[in-house]
N, CA, C and O atoms as a GROMACS GRO file, in nm:
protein
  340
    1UNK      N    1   6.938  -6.152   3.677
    1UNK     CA    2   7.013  -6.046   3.612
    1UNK      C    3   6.927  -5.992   3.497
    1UNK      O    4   6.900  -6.074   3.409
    2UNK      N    5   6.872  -5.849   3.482
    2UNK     CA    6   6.817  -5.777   3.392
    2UNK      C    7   6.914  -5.813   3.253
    2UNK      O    8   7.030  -5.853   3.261
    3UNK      N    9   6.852  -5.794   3.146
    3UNK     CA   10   6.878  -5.781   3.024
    3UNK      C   11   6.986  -5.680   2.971
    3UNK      O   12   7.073  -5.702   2.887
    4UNK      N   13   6.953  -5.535   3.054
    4UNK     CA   14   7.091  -5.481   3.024
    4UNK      C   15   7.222  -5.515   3.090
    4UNK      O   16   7.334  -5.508   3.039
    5UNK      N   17   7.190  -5.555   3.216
    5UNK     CA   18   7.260  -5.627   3.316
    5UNK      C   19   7.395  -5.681   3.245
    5UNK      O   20   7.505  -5.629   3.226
    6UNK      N   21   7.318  -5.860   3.198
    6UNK     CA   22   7.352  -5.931   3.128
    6UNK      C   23   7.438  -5.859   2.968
    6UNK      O   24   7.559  -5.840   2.960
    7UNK      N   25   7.372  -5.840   2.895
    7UNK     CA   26   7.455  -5.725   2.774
    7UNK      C   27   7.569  -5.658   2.819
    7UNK      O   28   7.674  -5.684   2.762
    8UNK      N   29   7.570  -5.542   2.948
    8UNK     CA   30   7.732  -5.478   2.996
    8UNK      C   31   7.799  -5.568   2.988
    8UNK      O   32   7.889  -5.579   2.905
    9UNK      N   33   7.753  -5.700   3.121
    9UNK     CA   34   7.860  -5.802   3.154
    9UNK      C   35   7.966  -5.850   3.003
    9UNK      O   36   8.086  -5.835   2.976
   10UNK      N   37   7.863  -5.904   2.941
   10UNK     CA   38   7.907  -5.945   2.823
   10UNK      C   39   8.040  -5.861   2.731
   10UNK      O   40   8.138  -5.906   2.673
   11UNK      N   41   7.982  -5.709   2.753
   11UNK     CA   42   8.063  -5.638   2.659
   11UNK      C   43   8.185  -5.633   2.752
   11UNK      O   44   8.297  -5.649   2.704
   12UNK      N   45   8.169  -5.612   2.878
   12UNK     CA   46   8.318  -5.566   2.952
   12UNK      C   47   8.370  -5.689   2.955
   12UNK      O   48   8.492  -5.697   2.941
   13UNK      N   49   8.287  -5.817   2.975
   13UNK     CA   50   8.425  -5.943   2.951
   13UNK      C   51   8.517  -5.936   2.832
   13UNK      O   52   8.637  -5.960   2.819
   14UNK      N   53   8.402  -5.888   2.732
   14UNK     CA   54   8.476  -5.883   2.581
   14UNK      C   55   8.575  -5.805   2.576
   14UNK      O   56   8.684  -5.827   2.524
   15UNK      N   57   8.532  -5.690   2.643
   15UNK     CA   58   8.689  -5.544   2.608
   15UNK      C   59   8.790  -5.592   2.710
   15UNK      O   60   8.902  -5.581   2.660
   16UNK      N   61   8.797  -5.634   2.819
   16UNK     CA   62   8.856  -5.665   2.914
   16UNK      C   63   8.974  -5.794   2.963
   16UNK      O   64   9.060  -5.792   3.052
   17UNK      N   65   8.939  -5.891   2.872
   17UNK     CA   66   8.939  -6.046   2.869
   17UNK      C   67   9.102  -6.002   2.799
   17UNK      O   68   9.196  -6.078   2.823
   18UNK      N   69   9.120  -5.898   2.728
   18UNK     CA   70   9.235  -5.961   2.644
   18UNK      C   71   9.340  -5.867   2.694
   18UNK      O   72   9.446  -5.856   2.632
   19UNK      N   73   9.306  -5.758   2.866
   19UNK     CA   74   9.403  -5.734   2.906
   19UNK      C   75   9.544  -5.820   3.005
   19UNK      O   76   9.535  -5.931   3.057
   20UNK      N   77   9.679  -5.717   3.009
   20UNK     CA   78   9.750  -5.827   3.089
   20UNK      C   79   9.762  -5.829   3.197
   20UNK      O   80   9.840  -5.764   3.266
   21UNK      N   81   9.659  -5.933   3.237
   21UNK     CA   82   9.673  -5.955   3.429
   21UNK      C   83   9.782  -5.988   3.496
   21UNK      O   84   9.862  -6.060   3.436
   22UNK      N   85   9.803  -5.958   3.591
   22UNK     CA   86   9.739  -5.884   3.673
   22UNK      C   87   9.763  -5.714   3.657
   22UNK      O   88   9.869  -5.653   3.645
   23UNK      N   89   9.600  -5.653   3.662
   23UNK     CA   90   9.626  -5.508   3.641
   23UNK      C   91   9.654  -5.420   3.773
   23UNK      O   92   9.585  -5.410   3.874
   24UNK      N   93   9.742  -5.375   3.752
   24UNK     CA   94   9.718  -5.279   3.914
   24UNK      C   95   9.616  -5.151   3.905
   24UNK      O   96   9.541  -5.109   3.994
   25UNK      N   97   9.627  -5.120   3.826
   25UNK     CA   98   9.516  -4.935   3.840
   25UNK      C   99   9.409  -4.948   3.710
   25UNK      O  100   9.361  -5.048   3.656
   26UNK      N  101   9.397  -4.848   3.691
   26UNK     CA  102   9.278  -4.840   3.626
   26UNK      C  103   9.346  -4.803   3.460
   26UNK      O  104   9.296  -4.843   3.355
   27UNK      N  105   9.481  -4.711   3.474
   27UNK     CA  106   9.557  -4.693   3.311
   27UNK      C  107   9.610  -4.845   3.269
   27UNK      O  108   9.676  -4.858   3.166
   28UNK      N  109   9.579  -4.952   3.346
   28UNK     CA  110   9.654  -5.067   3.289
   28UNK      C  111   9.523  -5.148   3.212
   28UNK      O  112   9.519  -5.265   3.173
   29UNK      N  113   9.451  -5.074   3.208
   29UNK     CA  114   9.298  -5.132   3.136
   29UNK      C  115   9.302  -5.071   3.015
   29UNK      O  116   9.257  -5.119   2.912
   30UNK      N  117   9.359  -4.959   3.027
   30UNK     CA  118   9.298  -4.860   2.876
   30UNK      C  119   9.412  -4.923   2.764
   30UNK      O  120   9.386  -4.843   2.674
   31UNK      N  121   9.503  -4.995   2.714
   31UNK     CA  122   9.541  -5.061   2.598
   31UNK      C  123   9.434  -5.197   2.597
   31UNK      O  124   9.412  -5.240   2.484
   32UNK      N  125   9.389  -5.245   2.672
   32UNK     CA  126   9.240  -5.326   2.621
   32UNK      C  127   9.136  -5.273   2.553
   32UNK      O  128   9.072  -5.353   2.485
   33UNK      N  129   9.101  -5.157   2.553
   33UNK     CA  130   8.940  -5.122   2.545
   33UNK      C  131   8.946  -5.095   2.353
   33UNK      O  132   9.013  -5.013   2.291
   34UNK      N  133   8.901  -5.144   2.329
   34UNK     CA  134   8.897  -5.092   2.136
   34UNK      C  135   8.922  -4.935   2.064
   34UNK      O  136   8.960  -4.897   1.954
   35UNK      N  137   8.873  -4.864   2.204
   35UNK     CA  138   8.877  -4.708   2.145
   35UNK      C  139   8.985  -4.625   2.283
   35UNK      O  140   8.995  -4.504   2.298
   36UNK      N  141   9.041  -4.708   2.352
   36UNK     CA  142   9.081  -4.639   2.475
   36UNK      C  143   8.969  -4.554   2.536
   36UNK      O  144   8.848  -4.573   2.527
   37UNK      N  145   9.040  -4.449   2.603
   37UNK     CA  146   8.932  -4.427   2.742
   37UNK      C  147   8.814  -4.374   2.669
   37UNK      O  148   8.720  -4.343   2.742
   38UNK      N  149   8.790  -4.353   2.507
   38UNK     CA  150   8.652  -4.299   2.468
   38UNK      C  151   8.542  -4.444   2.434
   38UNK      O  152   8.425  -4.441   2.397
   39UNK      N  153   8.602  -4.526   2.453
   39UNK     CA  154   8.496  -4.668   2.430
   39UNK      C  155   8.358  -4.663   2.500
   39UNK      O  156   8.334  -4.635   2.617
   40UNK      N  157   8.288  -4.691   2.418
   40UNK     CA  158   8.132  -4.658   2.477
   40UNK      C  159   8.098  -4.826   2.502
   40UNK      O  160   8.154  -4.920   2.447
   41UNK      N  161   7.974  -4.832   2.618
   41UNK     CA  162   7.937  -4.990   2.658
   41UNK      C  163   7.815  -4.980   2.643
   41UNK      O  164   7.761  -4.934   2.743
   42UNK      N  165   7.711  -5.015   2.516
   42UNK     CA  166   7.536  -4.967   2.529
   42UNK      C  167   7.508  -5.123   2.557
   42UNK      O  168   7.571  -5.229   2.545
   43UNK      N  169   7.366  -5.078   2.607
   43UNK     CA  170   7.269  -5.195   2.669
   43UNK      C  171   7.119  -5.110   2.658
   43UNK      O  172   7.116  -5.033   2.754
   44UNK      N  173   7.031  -5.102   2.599
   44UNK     CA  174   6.890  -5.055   2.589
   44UNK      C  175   6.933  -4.910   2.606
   44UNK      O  176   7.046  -4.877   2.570
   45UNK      N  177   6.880  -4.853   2.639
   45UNK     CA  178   6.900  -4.718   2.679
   45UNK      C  179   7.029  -4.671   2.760
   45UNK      O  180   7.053  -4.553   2.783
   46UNK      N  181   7.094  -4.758   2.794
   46UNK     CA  182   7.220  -4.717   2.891
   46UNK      C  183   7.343  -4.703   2.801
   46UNK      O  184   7.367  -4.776   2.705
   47UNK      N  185   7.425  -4.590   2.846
   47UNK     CA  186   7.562  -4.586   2.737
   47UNK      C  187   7.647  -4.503   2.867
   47UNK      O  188   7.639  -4.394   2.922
   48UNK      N  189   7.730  -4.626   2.879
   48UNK     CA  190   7.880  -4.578   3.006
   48UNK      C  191   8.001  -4.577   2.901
   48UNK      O  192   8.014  -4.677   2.830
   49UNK      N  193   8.084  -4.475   2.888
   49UNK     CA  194   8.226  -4.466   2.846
   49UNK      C  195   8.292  -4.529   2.977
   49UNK      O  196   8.248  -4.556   3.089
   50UNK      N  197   8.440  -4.544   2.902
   50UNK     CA  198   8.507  -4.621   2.974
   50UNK      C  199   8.600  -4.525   3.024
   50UNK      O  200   8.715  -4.561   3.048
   51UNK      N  201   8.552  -4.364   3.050
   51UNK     CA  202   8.611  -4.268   3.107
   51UNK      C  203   8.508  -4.208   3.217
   51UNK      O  204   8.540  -4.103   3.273
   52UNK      N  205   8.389  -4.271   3.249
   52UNK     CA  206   8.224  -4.232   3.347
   52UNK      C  207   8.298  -4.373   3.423
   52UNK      O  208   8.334  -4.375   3.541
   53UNK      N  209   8.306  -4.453   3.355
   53UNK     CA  210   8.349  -4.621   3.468
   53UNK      C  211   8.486  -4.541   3.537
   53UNK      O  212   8.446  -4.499   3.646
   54UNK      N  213   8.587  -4.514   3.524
   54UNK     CA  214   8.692  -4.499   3.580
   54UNK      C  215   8.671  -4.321   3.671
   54UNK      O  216   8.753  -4.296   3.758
   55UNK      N  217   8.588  -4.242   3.647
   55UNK     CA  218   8.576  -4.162   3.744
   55UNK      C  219   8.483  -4.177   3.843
   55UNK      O  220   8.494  -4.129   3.956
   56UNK      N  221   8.363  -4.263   3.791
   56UNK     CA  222   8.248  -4.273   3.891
   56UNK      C  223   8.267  -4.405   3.965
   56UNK      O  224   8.182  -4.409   4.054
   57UNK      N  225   8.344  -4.514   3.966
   57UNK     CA  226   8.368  -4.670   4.010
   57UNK      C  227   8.502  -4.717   4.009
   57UNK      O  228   8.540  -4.827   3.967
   58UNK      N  229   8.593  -4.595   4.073
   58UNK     CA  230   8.720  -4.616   4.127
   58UNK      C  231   8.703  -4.689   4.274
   58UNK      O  232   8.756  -4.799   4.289
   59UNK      N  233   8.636  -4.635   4.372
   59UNK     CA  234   8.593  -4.641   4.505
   59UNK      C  235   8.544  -4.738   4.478
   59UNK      O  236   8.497  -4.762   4.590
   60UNK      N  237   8.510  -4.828   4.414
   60UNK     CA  238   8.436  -4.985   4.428
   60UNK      C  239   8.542  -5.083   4.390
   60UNK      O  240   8.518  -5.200   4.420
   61UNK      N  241   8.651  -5.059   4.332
   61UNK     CA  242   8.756  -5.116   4.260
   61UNK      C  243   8.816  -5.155   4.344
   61UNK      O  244   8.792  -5.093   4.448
   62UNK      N  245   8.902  -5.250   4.357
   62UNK     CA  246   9.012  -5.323   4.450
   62UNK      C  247   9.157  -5.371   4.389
   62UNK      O  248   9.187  -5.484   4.428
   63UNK      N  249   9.248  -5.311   4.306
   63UNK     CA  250   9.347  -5.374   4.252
   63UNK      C  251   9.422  -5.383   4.339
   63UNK      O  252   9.437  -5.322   4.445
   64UNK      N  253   9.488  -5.488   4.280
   64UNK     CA  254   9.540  -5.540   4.162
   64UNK      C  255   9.436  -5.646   4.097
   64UNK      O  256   9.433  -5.751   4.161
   65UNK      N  257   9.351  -5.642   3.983
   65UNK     CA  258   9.234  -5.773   3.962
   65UNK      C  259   9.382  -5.884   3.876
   65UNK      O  260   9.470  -5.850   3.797
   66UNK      N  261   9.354  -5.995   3.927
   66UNK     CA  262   9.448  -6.159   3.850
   66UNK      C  263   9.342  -6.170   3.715
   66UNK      O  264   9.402  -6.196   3.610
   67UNK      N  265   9.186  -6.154   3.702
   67UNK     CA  266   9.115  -6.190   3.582
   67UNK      C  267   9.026  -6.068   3.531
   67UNK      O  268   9.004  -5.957   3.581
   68UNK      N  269   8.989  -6.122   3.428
   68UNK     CA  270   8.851  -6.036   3.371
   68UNK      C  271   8.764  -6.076   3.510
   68UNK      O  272   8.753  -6.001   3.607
   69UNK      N  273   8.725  -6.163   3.502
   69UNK     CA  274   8.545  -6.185   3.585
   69UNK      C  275   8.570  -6.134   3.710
   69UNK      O  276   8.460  -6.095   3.751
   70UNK      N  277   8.672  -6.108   3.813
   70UNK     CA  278   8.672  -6.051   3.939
   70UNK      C  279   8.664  -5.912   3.929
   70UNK      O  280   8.590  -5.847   4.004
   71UNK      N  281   8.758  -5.842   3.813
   71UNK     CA  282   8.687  -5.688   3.738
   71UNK      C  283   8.571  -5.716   3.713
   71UNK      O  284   8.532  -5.773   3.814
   72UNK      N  285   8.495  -5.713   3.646
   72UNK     CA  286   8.352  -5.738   3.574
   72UNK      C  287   8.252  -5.730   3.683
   72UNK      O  288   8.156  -5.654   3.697
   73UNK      N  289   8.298  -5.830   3.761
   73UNK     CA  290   8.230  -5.873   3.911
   73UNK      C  291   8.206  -5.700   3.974
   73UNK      O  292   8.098  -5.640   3.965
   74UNK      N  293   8.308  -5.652   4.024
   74UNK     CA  294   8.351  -5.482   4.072
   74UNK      C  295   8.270  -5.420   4.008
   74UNK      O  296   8.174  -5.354   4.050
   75UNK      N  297   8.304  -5.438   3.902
   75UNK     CA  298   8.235  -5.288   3.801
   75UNK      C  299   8.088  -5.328   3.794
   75UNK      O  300   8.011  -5.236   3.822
   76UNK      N  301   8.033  -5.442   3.763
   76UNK     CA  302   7.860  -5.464   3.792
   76UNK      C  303   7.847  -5.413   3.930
   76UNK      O  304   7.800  -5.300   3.942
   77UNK      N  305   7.882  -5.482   4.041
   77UNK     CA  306   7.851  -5.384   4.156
   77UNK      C  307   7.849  -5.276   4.176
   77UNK      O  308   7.753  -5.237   4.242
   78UNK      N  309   7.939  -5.185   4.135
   78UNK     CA  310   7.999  -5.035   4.144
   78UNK      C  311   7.876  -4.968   4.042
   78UNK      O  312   7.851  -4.851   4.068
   79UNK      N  313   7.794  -5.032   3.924
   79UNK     CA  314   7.707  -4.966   3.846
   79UNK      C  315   7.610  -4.940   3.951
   79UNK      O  316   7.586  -4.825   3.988
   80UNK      N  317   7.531  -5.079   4.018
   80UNK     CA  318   7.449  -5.101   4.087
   80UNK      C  319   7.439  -5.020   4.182
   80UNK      O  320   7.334  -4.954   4.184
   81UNK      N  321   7.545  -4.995   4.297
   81UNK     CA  322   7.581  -4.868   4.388
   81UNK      C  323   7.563  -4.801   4.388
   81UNK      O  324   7.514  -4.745   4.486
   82UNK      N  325   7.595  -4.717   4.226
   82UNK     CA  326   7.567  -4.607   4.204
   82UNK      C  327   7.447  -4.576   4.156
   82UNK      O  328   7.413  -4.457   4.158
   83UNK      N  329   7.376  -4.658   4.115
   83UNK     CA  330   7.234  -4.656   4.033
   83UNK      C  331   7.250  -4.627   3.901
   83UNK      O  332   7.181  -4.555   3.829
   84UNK      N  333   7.364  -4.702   3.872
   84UNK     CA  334   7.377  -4.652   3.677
   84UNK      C  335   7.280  -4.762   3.614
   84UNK      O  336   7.196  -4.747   3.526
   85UNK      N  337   7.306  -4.847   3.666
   85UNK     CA  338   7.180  -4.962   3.568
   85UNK      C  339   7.129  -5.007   3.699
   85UNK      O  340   7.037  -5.090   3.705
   0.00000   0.00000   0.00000
């Protein structure tokens, strides 16, 4: 796992970890995120809002997620897919 890799993971467990599972959609995330849907996620040069994750890495998503790490899991893939990191 790259360095920025590792850093996203980190931050989306952090914003993510203290929503209430199980989430079904993607609006049951945004009372987690610190800034709602304008929350920014940097890693070296990379900066995803948490409004670029929910239009560009819906189609990789599978709800209802039971934890953070099976989200986290999605959304690292869904970057990768897309070629965001």
């Amino acid at each position: 796992m790259s360095d920025v890799e590792s850093q996203l993971r980190d931050q989306f467990m952090d914003a993510f970890a203290n929503a209430s599972f199980p989430v079904k959609n993607q609006m049951s995330l945004v009372p987690a995120l610190p800034n709602g849907p304008g929350t920014k996620f940097e890693a070296d040069d990379v900066t995803i809002t948490a409004m670029e994750l929910a239009a560009k890495l819906g189609k990789h998503q599978d709800f209802p997620y039971e934890d953070a790490e099976s989200l986290v899991d999605d959304i690292m893939a869904g970057l990768k897919e897309e070629g965001m990191i």
